[in-house]
N, C-alpha and C positions, 0 to 999 in steps of 0.2 A: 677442295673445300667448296662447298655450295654452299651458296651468300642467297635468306631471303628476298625477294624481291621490293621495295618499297612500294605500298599502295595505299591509296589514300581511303577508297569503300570498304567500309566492313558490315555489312545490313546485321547478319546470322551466323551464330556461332555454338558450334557442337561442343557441349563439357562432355570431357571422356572420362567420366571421374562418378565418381558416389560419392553419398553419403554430407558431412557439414564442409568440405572442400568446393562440392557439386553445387551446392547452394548458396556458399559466398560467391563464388564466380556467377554465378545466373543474378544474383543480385545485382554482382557491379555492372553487369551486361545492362541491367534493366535502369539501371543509372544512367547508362547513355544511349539509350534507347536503342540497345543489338537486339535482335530476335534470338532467344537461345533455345538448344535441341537436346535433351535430355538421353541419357541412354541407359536400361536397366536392364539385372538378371530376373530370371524368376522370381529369385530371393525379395526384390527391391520393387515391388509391383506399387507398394503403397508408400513409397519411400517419400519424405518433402521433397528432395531434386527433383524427383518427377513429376507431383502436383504442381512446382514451382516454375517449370519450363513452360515456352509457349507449346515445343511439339515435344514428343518422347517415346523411344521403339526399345521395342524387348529385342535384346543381344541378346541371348544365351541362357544356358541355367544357371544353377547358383553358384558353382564354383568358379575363381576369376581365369584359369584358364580356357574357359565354355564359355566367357562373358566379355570381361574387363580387358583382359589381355589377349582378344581377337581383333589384331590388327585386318583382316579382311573386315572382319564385320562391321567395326567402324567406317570404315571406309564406305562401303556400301552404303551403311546409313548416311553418311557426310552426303556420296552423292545423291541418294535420292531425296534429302529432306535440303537440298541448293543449298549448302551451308559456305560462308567464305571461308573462314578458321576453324581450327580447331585447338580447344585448352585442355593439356591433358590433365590439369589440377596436379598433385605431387603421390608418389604411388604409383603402381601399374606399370604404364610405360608412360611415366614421363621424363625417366630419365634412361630412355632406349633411342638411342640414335636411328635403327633400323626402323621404328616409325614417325620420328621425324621426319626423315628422308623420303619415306612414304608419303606423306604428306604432300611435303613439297613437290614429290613426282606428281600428286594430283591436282597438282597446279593450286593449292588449297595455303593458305596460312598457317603456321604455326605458332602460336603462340607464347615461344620460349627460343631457345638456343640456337645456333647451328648446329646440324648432328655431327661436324667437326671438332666442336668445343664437349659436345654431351659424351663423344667417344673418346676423346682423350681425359675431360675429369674424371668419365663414368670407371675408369681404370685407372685403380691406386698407385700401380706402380708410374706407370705413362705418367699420373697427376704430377707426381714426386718429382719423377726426371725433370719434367717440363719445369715446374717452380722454380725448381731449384737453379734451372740453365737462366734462370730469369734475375736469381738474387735473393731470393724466397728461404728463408730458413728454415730447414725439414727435423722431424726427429730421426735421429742414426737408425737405418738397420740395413736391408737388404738391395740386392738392383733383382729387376727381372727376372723370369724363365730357367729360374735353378732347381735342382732335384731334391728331394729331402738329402741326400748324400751334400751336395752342398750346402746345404739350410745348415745341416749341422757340422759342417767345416765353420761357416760361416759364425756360427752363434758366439762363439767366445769372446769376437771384436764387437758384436753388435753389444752384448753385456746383458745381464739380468739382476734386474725382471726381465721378461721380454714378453711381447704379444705376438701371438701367432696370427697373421690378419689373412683374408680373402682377396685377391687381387681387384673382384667386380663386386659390387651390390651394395648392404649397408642394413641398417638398422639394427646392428647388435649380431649379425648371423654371420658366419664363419672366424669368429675371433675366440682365442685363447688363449692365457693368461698362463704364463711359465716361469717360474722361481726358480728351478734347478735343473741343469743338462739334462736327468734321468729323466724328466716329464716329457723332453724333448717330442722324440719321437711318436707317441701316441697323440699327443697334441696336435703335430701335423697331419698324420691322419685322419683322427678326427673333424679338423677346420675342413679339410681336403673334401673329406664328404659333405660338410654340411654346404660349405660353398658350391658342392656341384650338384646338390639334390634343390637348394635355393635359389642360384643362376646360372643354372650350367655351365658352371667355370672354378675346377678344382685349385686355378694355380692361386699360391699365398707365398706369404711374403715376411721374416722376420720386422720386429721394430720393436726400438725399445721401449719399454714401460716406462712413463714419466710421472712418477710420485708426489703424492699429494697435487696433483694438477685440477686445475681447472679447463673446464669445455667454454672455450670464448669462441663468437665466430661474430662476422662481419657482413651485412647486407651490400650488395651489391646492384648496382642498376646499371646500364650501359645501351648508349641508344645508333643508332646507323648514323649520327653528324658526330663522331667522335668522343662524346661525352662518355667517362666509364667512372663511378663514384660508390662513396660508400653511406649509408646512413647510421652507422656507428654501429657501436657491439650490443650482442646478447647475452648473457647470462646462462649458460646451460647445464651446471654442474650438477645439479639435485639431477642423477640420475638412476636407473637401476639396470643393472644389467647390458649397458651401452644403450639403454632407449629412456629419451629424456621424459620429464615427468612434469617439471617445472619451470619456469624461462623467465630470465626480468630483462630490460632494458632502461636505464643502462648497468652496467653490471659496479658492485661498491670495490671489486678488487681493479678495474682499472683508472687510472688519473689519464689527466689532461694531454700530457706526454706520450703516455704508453697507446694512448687510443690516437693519438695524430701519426704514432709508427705503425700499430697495426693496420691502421685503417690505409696508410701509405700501401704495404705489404700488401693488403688483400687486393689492392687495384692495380698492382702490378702483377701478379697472380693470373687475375682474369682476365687483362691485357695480357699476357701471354699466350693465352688460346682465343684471343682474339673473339673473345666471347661478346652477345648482346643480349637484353631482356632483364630478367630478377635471375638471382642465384644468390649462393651463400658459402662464403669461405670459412673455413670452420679450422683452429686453432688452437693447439693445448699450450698453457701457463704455466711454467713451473712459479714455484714459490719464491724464488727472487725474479720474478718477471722477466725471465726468459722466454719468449714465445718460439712455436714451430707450427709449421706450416701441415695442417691432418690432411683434409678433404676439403673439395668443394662440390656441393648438392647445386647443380645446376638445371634448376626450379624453384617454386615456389616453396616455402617452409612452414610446415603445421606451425609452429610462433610467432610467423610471421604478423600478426596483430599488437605484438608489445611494441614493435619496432613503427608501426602505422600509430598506434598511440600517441609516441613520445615525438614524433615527427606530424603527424596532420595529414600524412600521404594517403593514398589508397592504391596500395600495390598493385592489385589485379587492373586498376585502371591505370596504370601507371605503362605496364607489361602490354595491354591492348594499346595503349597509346605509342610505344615502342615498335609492337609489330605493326602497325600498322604506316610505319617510316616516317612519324612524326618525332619533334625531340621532345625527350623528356621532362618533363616538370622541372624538379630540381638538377643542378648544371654543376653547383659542387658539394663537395662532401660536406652531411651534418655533422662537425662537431662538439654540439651542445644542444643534447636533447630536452626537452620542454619536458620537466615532471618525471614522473617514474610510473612502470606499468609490469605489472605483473602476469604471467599467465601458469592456471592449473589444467593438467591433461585429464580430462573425467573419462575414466574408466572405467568400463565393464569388467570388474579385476576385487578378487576379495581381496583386500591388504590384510588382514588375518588368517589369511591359509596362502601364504606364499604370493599372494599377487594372482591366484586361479581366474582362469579366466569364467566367465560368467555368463549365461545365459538366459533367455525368458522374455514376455514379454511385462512393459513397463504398464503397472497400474494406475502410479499417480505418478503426477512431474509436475513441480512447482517450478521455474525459474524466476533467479533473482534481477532485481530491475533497480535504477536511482542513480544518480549521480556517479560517474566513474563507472558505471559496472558494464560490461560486453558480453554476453554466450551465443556463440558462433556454434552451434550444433543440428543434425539430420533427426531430432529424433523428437518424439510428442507423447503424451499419453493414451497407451493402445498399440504403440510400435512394439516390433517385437524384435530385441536382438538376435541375430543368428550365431551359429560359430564358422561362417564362413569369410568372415571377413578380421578386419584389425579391430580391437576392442576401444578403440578412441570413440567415444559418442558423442563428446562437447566439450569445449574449449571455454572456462571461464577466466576471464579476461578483465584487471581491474588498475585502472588509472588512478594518481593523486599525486599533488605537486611535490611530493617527495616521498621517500620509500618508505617512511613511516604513515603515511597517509595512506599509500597506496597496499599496505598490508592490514589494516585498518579496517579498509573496506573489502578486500579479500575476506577477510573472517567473516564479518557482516554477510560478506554474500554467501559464501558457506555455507553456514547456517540457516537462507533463506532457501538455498538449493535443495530442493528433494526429489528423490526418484525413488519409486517402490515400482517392487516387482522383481530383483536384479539385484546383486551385488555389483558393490562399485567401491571406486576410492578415495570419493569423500573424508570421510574420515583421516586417511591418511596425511591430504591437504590442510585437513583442521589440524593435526597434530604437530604437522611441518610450521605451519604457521604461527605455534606455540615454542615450537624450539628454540634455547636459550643460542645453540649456536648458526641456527637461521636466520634470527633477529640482527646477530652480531656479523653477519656476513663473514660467518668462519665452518666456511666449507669446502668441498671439493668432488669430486667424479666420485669418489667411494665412500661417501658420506652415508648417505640412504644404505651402505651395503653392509658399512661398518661401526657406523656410531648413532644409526638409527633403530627406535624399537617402537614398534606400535600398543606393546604389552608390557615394557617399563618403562618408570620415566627417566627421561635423560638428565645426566648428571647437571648438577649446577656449574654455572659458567666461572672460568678460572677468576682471579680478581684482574689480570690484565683487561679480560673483557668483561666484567662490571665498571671497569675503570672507561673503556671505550665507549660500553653503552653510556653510560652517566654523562661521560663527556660531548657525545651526539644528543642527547637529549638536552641537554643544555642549550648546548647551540641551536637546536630548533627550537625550544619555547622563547630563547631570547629573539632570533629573528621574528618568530610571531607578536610580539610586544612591538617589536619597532615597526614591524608592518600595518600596526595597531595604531602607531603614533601613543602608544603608554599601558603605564604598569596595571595589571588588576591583582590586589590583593584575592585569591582564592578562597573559597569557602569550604568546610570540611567535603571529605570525599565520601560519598556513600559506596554502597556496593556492586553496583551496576556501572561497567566501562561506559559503556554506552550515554548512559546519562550523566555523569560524569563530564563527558564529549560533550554531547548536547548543551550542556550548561556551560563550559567553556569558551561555545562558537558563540552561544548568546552574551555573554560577557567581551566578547571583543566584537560586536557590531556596532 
């Protein structure tokens, strides 16, 4: 295993990254005053990463194997533009051990993992074995390196549902979804090819399917003096297709309890591969709160902003601060986040025609601004999306001292959000935002797949959850009275929420 070296200089530092990933990193750089080095395709000539960098050189063309994913070419650039680090941002290779390793052969920083730790989570199964040698609770299914001949010996104890998964990579690609023995077999061929046309690496792996679940995962930080912590859970269930869409912090299905276990679990986890920097241990919930141990993304995480929210950190600074062999900010685990924060994925994606991906350039873009609100995005009026890349364009991102506040202002911002030129899936968020079982925090991973419609409305909420909403809303107007120090009689409601609001906060000042 090759151990970073601790150093204390870091002048200049190469994002290897595009797009609104590219440009939060060059920000936090410009926070502590690093020189940062931009690197672009063809595609990306006019991109903000690259007006936002101090220096910035064309990789390649527009496809990311001609660009993004030319570890020579990086390299090259690192050396001729004297760079001390390099941040791969999340995507690409950042979670390639073979150019970590690279890195460090150039004597250069990395700013994330050992390629020890990135080649053992970067592989589900290895992920699995290792947890679990640690104490780590897994979901049932397969070990290692069997043939489909034993896949399907195998399947009867593993149980169905089952998933058919990819042993390497992530986002949704080489997994399949099996109800009955008969499906078996095409299943695995299927995963088989996509995981070796997507990572060059056909081998998968049974696991069981865990019903009604939720997608919890846990932030993790870890610095070279010993310190390895968590800053509590996320929220990740509104998802489609295994690729998330929505993300809160903290989440309404965990208590006090179940987040002082998980959060224990994910740090022995990471402490098992002996892991340093930011990563994310990621965990499915069954419905009596049983957790198991999924994955761990060992980098930074496109939601990584709910989590800097409801904490006050600033990850990327946190992670420079890390590799550069200092100790970390915080020394034990958050657990009691400050507020509630929400994030939507804005996508170039018609949610009326399947979630299509979308192309063109943007004619108008308004972004939303005020109190609580964040957009983390690469993109302006006059950019043009390509179909070369992933359809993420901006991250809206919104805070308030409690999840009712903070969905509040998510609409609000919504609605202030526009982009023409492009389909996107605004909308979608407006109408999540309105669900009676989104409100009630009664969801799961196949929610969006199965009890969601963009084209009817969804059913009204059982009386159990009228009864829950009623009873949380209670509780919140009464804590706001006593926060008040006293009662106000209300005055009729007109028909504007909004004003409504307004008239409300001016009645308790």
């Amino acid at each position: 295993m090759v151990e970073q070296i601790p150093q204390t200089k870091l002048k200049k530092v190469l994002v290897a990254n595009r797009g609104e990933i590219a440009v939060r990193i060059i920000r936090a750089c410009r926070d502590l005053g690093i020189i940062t080095v931009a690197v672009y395709s063809e595609a990306d000539r006019t991109s903000l990463h690259v007006r936002y960098a101090d220096e910035a050189y064309l990789i390649g063309g527009p496809l990311p194997r001609e660009s993004y994913l030319r570890i020579d070419k990086l390299l090259e650039v690192a050396k001729r533009a004297e760079v001390d680090a390099i941040h791969p941002g999340y995507g690409f290779l950042a979670e390639r051990e073979d150019f970590a390793q690279a890195v460090l052969d150039e004597g250069l920083i990395f700013i994330g993992p050992n390629p020890h730790s990135i080649a053992t989570m970067g592989d589900k199964l290895a992920a699995r074995d290792t947890v679990k040698k640690a104490g780590v609770p897994i979901v049932p299914g397969t070990d290692v390196g069997l043939n489909d001949d034993e896949l399907l010996a195998a399947a009867p104890a593993v149980g169905f549902p089952m998933l058919v998964k990819a042993a390497a990579g992530g986002g949704g690609k080489g997994i399949r979804e099996v109800r009955q023995f008969e499906d078996l077999p095409a299943a695995l061929s299927l995963a088989r090819q996509e995981a070796e046309n997507a990572f060059g690496d056909g081998r998968v792996y049974l696991e069981r399917l865990i019903e009604n679940a939720r997608h919890i995962e846990f932030q993790i930080l870890a610095d070279m003096h010993g310190n390895t912590i968590h800053l509590g859970e996320r929220e990740c269930s509104i998802q489609r297709r295994h690729q998330k869409l929505v993300e809160e912090a903290p989440s309404t299905f965990v208590d006090a309890e179940l987040r002082r276990l998980m959060g224990a679990m994910a740090v022995r986890a990471a402490q098992a591969v002996h892991f340093l920097n930011a990563g994310t241990i990621e965990f499915l919930v069954d419905k009596d709160r049983n957790f198991y141990f999924l994955e761990m993304n060992t980098r930074l995480q496109v939601e990584h902003p709910v989590t800097e929210l409801v904490t006050g950190l600033d990850l990327v600074k946190e992670q420079i601060r890390i590799a550069r062999g200092r100790r970390m900010g915080p020394t034990q685990s958050i657990l009691e986040p400050k507020g509630w924060a929400i994030e939507c994925r804005i996508n170039a994606e018609d949610p009326y025609n399947n979630f299509l991906p979308s192309i063109g350039r943007i004619t108008t873009l308004s972004v939303p601004t005020g109190p609580g609100v964040r957009v983390d995005s690469g993109i302006y009026s006059g950019y043009e999306i390509t179909p070369y890349y992933d359809s993420l364009i901006a991250k809206l991102i919104c805070w308030g001292e409690d999840r009712a506040e903070a969905i509040l202002r998510m609409r609000r911002a919504l609605e202030e959000f526009t982009i023409m030129g492009l389909k996107h899936n605004i909308p979608f968020h407006q109408n999540l935002m309105n669900s009676f079982s989104f409100l009630a925090g009664n969801f799961d991973t196949r929610f969006v797949e199965e009890r969601f419609s963009m084209t009817t409305y969804e059913q009204p909420p059982s009386d159990a959850e009228l009864e829950t909403a009623a009873i949380a809303a209670t509780l919140f107007a009464h804590r706001q009275r006593q926060l008040a120090g006293q009662v106000v009689t209300r005055g009729a409601r007109d028909t504007s929420n909004w004003k409504w609001v307004g008239r409300w906060e001016r009645m308790h000042r």
